[in-house]
C-alpha positions in Angstrom: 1.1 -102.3 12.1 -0.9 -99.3 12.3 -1.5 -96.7 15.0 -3.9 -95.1 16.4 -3.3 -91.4 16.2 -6.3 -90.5 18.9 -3.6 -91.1 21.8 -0.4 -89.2 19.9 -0.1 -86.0 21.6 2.0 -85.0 19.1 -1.3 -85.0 16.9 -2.0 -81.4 15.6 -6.1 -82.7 15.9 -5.3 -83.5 19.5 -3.3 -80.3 20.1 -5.7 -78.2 19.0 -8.5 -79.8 21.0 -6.5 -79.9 24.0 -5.5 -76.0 23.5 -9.1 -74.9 23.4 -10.6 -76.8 25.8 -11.9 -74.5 28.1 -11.0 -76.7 31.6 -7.9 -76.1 30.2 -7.7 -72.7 30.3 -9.4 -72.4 33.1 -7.1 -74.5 34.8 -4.5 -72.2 33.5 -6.0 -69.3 34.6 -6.4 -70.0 38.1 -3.0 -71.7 38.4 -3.8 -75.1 38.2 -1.2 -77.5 36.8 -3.6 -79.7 34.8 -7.6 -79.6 34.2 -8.1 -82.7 36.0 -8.5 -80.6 39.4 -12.2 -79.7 38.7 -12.9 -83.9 38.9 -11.2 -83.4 42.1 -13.2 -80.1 43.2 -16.7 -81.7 41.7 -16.0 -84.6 44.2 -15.3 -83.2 47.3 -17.7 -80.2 47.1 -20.5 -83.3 46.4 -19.0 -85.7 49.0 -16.5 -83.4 51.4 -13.8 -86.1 51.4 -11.2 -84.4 52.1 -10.9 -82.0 55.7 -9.3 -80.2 58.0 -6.8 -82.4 60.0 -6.6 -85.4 57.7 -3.2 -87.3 56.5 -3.9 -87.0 52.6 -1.7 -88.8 50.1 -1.8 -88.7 46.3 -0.8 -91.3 44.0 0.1 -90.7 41.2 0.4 -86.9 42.1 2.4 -85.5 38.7 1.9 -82.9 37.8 0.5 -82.2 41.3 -2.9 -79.9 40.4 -5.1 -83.0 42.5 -2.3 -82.2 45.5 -2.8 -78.8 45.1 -6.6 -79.0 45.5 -6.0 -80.8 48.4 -3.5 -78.5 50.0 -5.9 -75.4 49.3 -9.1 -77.5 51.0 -6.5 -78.3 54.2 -5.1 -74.8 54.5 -7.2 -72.5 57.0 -8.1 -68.8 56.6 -4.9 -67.7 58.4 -3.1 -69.7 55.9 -1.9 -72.7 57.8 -2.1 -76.0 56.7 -3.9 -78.3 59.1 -3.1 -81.8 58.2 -0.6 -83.5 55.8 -0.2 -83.8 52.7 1.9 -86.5 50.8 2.3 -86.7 47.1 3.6 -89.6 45.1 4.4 -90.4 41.7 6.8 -92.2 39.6 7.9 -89.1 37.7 9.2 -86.2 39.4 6.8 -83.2 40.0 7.8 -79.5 40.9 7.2 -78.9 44.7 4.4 -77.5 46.5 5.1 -75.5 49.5 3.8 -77.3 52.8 3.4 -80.8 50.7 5.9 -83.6 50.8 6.9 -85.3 47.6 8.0 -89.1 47.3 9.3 -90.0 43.9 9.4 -93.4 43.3 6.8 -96.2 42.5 4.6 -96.8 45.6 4.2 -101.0 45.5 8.4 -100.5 46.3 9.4 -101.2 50.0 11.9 -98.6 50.4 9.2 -95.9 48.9 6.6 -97.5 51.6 9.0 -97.0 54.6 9.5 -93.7 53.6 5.6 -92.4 53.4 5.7 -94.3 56.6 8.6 -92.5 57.9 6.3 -89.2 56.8 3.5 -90.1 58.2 5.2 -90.6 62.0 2.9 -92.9 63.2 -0.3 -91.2 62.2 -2.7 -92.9 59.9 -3.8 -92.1 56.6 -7.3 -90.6 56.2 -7.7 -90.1 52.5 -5.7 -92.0 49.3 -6.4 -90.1 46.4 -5.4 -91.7 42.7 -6.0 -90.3 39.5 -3.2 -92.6 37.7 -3.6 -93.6 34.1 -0.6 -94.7 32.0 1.1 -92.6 29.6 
């Protein structure tokens, strides 16, 4: 059967394409984990979705560079993070200072009691999702 090699990412086309794709490295200039964070940015600078005081959570967070958006846009001028921030994902992600991290698949009771363990009783103002499969 054939495949497709558009999707392998092991493709030397696809590497290449990926290495000079200039949201790429932007997003590795300014720290980002992945160069989906300027969807993220376009969005909320358009539709200011996400502020100060809100219970945020990610699905799907891995590598984390949507959480980190969010963390930055939460985080006040003295450097204090006003809200929550809860990041999801079935693969493990390194952490983010200030954010909590859930590993496990969402749609699993024991994962929901802990994000509502997190959460303490507050409610959640933004769900964020930027999931594809691998």
């Amino acid at each position: 059967m054939p495949v497709s090699e558009k999707k392998l990412r092991s493709n030397p086309a696809w590497i290449k394409r990926h290495l000079t794709d200039p949201f790429v490295k932007r997003s590795v200039q300014e720290g980002y984990r992945a160069r989906s964070v300027y969807k993220l940015m376009e969005i909320d600078d358009k539709d200011k979705i996400i502020k100060p005081g809100m219970s945020v959570v990610d699905l799907g967070a891995a590598p984390g560079s949507w959480t980190q958006i969010v963390k930055e846009r939460l985080t006040d001028k003295e450097g204090r993070l006003d809200g929550k921030v809860i990041a999801m994902d079935i693969l493990p992600m390194d952490p983010i200072e200030g954010v909590h991290f859930l590993q496990g698949d969402f749609r699993e009771q024991e994962v929901a009691d802990q994000l509502t363990e997190l959460l303490e009783g507050e409610k959640v103002d933004v769900v964020l999702s930027d999931m594809a499969p691998n």
